[in-house]
Z-matrix of the N, CA and C atoms (Angstrom, degrees):
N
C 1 1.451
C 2 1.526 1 112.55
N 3 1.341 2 119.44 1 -8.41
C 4 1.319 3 105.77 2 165.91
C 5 1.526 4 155.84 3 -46.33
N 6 1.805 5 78.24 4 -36.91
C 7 1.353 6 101.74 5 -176.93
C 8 1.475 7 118.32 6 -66.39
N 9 1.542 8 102.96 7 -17.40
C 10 1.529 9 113.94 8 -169.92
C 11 2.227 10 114.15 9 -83.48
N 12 1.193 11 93.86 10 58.78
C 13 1.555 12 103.60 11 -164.15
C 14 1.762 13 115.43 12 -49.02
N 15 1.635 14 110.23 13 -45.25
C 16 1.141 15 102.59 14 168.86
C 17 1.460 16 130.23 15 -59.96
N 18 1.146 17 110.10 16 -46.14
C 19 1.838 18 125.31 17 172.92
C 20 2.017 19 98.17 18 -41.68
N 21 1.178 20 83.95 19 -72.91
C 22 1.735 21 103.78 20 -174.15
C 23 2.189 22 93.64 21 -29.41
N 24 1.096 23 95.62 22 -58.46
C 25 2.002 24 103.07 23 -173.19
C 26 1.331 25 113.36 24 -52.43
N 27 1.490 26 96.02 25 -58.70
C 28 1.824 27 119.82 26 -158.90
C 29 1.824 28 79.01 27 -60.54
N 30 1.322 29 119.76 28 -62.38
C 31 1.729 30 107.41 29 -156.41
C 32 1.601 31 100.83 30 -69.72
N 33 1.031 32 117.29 31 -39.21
C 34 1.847 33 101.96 32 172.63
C 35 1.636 34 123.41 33 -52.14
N 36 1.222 35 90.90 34 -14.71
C 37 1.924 36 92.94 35 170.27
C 38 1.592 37 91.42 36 -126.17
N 39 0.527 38 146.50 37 4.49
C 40 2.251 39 120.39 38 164.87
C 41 1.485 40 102.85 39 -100.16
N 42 1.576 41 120.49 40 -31.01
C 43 1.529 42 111.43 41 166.47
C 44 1.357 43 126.16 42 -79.63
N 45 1.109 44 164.07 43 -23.32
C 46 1.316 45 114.68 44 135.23
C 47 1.488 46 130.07 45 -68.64
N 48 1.065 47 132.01 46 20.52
C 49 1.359 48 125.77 47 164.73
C 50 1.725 49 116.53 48 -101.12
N 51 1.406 50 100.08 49 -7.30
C 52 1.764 51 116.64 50 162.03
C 53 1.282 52 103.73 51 -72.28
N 54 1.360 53 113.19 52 -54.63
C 55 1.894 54 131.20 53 -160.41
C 56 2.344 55 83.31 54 -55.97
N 57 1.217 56 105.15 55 -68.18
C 58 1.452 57 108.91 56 -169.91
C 59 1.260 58 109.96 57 -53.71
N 60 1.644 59 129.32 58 -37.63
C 61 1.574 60 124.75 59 165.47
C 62 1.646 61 100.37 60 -31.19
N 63 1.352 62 88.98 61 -69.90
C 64 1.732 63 100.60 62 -168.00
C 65 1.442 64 122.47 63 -21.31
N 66 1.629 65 106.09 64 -56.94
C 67 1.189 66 139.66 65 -153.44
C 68 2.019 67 94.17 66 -61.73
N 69 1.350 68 88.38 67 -57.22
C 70 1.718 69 94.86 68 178.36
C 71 1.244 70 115.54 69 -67.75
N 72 1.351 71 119.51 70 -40.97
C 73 1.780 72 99.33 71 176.13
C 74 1.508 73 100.97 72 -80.64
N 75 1.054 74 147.90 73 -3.20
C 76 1.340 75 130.09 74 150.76
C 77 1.441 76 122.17 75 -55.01
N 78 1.370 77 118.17 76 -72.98
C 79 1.641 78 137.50 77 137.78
C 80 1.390 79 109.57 78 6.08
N 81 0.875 80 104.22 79 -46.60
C 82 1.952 81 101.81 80 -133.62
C 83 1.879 82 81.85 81 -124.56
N 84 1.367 83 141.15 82 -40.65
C 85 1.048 84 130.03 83 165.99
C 86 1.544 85 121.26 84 -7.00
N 87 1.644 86 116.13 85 -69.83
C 88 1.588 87 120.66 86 -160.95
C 89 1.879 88 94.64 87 -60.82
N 90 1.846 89 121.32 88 0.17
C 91 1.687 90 95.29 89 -163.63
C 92 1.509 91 82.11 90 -128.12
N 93 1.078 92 130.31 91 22.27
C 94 1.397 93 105.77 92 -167.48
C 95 2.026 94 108.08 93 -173.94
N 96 1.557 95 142.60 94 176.38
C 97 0.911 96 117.41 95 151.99
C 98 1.862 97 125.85 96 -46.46
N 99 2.253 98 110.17 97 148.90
C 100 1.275 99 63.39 98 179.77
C 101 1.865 100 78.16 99 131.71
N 102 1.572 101 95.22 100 158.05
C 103 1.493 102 88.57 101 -164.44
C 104 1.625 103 129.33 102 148.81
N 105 1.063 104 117.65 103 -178.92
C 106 1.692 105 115.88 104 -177.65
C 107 1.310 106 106.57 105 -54.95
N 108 1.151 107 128.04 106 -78.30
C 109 1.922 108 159.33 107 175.12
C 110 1.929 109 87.74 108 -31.96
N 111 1.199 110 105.09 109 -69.71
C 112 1.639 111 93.16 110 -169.62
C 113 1.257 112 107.70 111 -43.66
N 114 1.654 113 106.85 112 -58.62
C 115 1.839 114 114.52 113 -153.11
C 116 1.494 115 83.98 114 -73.64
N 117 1.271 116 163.99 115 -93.59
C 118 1.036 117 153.44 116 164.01
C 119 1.475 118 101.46 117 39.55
N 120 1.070 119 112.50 118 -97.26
C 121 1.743 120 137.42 119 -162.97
C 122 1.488 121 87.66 120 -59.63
N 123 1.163 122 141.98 121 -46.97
C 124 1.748 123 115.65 122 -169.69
C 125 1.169 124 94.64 123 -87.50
N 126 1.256 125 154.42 124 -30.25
C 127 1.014 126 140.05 125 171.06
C 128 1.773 127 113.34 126 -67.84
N 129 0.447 128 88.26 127 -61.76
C 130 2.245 129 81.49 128 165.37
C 131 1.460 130 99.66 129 -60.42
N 132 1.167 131 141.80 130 4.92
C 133 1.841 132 130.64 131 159.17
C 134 1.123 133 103.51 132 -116.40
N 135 1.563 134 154.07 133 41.50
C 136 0.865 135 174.09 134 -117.97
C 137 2.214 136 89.38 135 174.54
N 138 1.126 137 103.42 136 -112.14
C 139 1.034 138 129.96 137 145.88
C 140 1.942 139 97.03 138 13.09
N 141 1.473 140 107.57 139 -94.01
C 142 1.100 141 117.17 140 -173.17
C 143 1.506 142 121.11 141 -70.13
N 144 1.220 143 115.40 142 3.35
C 145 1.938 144 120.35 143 158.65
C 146 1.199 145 100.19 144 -107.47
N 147 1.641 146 132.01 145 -16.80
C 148 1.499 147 108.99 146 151.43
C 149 1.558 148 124.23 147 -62.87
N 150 1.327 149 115.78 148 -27.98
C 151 1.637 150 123.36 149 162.71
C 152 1.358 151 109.01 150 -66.63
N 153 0.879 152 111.76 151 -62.61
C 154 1.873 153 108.56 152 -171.99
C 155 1.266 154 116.27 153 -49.65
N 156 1.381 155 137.11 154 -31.56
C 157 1.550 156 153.61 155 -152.46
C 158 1.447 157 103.52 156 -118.84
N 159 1.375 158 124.88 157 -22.65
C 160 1.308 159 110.46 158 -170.79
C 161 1.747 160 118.57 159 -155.66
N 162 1.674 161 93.88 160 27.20
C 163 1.183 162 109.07 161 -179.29
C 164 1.749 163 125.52 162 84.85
N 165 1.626 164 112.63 163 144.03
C 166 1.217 165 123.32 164 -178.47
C 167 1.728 166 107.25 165 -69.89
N 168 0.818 167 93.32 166 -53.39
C 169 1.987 168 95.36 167 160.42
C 170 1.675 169 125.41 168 -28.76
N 171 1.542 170 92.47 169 -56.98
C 172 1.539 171 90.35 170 -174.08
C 173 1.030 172 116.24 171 -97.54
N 174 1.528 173 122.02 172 0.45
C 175 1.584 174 128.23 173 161.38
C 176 1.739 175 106.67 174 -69.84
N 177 1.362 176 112.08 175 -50.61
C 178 1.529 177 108.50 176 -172.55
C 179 1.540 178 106.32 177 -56.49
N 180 1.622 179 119.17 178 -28.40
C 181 0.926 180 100.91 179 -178.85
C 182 1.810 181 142.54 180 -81.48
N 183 1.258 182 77.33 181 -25.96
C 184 1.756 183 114.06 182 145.05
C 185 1.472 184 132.25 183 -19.92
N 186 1.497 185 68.71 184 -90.82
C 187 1.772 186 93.91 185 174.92
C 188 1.824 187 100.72 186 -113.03
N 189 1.573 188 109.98 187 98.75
C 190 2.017 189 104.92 188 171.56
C 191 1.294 190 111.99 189 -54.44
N 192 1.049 191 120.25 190 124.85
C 193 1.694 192 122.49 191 155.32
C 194 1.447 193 128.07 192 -52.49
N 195 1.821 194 115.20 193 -11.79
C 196 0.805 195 131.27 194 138.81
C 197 1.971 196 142.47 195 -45.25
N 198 1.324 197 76.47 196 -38.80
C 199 1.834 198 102.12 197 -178.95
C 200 1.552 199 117.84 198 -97.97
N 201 1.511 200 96.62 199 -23.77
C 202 1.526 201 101.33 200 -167.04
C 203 1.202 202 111.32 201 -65.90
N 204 1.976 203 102.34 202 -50.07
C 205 1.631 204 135.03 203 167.10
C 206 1.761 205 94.85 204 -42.65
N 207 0.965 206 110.99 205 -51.79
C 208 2.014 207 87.75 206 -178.53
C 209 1.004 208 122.53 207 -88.39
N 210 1.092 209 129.36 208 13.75
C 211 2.044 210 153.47 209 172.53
C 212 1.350 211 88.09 210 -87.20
N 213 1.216 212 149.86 211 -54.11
C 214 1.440 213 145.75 212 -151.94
C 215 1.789 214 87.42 213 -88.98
N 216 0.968 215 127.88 214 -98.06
C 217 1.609 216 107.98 215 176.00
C 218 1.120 217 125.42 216 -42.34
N 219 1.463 218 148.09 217 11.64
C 220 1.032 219 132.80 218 149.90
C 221 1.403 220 97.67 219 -74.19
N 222 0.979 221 114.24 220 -88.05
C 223 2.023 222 125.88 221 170.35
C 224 1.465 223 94.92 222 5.26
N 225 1.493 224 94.35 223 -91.52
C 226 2.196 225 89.09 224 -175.11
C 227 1.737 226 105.86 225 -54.24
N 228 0.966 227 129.10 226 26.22
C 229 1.613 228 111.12 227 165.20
C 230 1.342 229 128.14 228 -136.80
N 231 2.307 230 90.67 229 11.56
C 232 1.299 231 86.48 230 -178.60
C 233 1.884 232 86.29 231 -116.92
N 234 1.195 233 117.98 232 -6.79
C 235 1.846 234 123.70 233 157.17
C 236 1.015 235 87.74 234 -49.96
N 237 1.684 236 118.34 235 -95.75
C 238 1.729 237 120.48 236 -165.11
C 239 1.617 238 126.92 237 -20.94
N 240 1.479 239 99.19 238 -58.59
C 241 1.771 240 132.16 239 -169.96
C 242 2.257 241 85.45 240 -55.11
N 243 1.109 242 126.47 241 -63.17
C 244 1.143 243 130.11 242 -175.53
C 245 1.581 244 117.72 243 -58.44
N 246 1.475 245 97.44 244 -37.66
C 247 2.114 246 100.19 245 -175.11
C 248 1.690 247 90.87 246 -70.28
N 249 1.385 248 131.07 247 -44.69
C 250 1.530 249 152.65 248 -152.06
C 251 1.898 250 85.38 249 -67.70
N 252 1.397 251 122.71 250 -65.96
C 253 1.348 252 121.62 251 -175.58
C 254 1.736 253 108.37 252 -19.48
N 255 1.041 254 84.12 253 -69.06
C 256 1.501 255 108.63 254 -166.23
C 257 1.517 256 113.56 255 -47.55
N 258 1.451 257 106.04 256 -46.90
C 259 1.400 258 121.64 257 -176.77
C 260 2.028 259 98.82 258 -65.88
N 261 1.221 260 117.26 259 -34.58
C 262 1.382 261 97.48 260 172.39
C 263 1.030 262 113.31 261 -104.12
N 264 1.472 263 141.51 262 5.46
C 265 1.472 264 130.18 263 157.96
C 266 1.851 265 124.14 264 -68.34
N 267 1.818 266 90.46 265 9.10
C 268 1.450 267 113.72 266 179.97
C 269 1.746 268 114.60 267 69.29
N 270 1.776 269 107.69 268 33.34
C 271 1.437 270 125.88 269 174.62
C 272 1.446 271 110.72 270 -87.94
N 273 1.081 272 119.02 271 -136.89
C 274 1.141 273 132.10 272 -164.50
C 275 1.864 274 100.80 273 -143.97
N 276 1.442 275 135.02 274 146.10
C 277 1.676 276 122.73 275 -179.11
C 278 1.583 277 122.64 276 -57.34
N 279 1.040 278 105.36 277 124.83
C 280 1.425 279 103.57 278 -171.14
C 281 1.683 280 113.70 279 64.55
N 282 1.121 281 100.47 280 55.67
C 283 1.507 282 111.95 281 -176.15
C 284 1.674 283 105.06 282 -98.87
N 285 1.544 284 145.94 283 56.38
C 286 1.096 285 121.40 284 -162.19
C 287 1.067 286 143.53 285 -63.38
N 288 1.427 287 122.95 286 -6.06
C 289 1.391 288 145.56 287 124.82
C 290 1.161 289 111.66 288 9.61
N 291 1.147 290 118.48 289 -90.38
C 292 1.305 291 128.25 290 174.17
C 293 1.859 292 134.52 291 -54.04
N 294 1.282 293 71.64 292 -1.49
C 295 1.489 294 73.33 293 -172.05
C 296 2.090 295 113.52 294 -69.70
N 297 1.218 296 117.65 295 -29.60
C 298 1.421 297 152.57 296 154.30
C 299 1.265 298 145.44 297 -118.04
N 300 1.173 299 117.94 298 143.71
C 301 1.317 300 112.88 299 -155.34
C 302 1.821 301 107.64 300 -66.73
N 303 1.388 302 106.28 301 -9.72
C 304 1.511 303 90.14 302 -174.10
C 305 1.987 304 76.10 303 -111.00
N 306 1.444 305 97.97 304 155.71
C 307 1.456 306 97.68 305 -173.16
C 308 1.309 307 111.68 306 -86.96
N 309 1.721 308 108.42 307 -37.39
C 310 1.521 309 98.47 308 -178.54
C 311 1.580 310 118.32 309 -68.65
N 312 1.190 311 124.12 310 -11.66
C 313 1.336 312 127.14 311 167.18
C 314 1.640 313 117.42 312 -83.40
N 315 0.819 314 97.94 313 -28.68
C 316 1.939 315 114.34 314 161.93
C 317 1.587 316 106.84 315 -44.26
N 318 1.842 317 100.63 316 -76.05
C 319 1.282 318 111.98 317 174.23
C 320 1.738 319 115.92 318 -31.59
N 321 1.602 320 115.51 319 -76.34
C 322 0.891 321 128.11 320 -166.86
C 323 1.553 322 94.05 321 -64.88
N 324 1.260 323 148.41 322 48.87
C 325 1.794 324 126.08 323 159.44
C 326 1.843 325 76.33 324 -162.44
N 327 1.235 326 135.38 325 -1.58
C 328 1.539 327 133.55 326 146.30
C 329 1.658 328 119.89 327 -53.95
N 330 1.339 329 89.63 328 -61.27
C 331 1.566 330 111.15 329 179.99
C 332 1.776 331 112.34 330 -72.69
N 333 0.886 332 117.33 331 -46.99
C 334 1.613 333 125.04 332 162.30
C 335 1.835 334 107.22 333 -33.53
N 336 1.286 335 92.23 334 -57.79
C 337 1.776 336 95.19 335 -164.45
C 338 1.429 337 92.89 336 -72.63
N 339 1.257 338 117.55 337 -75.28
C 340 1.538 339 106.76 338 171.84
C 341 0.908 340 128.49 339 -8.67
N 342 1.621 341 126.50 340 -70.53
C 343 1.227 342 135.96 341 -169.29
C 344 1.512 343 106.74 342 -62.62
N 345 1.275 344 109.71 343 -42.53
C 346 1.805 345 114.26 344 -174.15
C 347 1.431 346 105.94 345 -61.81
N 348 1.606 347 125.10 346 -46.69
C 349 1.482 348 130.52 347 -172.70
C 350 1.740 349 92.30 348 -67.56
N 351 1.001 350 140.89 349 -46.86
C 352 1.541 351 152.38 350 -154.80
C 353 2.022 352 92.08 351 -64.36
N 354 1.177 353 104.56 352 -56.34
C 355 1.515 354 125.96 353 177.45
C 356 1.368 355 117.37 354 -51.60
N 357 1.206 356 115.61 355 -62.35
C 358 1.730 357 145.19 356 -177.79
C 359 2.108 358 96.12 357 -54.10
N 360 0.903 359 77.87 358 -70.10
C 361 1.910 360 90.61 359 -172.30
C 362 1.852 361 97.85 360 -53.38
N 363 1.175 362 117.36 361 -59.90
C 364 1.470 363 127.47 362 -175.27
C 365 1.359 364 112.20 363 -58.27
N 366 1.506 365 128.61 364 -32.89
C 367 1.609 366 130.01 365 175.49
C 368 1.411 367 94.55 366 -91.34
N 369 1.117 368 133.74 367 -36.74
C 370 1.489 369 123.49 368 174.79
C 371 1.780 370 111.11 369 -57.25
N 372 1.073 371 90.01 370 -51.36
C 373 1.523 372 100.48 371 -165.56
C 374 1.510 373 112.17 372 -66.90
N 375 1.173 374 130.04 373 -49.45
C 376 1.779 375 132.10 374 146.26
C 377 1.274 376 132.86 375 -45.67
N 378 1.904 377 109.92 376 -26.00
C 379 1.604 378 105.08 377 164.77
C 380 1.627 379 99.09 378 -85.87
N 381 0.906 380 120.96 379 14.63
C 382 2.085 381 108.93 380 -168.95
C 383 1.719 382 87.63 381 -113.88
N 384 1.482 383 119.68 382 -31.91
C 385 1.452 384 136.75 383 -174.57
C 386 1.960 385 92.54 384 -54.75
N 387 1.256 386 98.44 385 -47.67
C 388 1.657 387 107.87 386 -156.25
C 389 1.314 388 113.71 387 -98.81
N 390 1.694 389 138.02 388 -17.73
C 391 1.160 390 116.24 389 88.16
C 392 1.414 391 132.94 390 65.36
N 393 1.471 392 60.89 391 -146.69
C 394 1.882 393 94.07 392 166.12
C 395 1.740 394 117.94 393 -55.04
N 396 1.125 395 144.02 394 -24.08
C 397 1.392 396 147.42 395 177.83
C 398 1.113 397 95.83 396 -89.54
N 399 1.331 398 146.43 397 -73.39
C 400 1.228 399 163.44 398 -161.77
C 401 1.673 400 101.45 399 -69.72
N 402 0.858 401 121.55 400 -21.78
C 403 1.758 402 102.79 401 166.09
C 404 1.586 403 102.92 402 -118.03
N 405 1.361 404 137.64 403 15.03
C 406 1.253 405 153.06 404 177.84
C 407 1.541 406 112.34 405 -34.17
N 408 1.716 407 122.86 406 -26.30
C 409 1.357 408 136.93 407 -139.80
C 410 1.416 409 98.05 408 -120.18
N 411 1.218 410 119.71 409 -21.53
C 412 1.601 411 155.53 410 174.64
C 413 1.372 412 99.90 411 -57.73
């Protein structure tokens, strides 16, 4: 992959400005289109044109396959960890209501965590996807 000099440039400047796409449709999800699942997926293509451009090597080292695997259960345990709030503030699962005493601020830091665990698990789960395909030959 050396030889490939422009690729090597162009992705050192469009990835982090992919990584920051991410950041806003995560962000910006609870007000607008937009969300866990989106920011998820650009953030794991971020990620995965750092693999493609500069090797499966220096992605693992990147991102551990060790770490990634506990990014995907964190994700599902901070969905769960959020529906669970609710259930002992004597709500209903995933009640965000409850999450604060004023509800519409409940809502909005309900949907936040959600959306972030929804994100977390989904970029984990597509860099562990790519991975696994991409070292398949291994």
């Amino acid at each position: 992959m050396r030889h490939h000099r422009v690729l090597r440039v162009i992705s050192k400047l469009l990835i982090p400005f992919i990584m920051l796409f991410a950041l806003y449709v995560q962000f910006h999800g609870d007000f607008g289109p937009g969300g866990g699942f989106q920011a998820g997926v650009i953030m794991a293509s971020a990620f995965i044109l750092y693999g493609l451009i500069f090797g499966l090597e220096n992605a693992r080292r990147v991102a551990p396959p060790a770490v990634v695997t506990k990014l995907v259960a964190a994700g599902v345990l901070i969905y769960a960890g959020t529906g669970y709030m609710g259930l002992f503030k004597g709500a209903n699962f995933l009640d965000y209501g409850a999450l604060s005493k004023d509800p519409v601020a409940g809502q909005h830091l309900g949907i936040l965590a959600i959306e972030f665990g929804v994100g977390t698990t989904v970029a984990a789960a597509m860099i562990t996807i790519f991975f696994l395909f991409a070292g398949r030959d291994r």
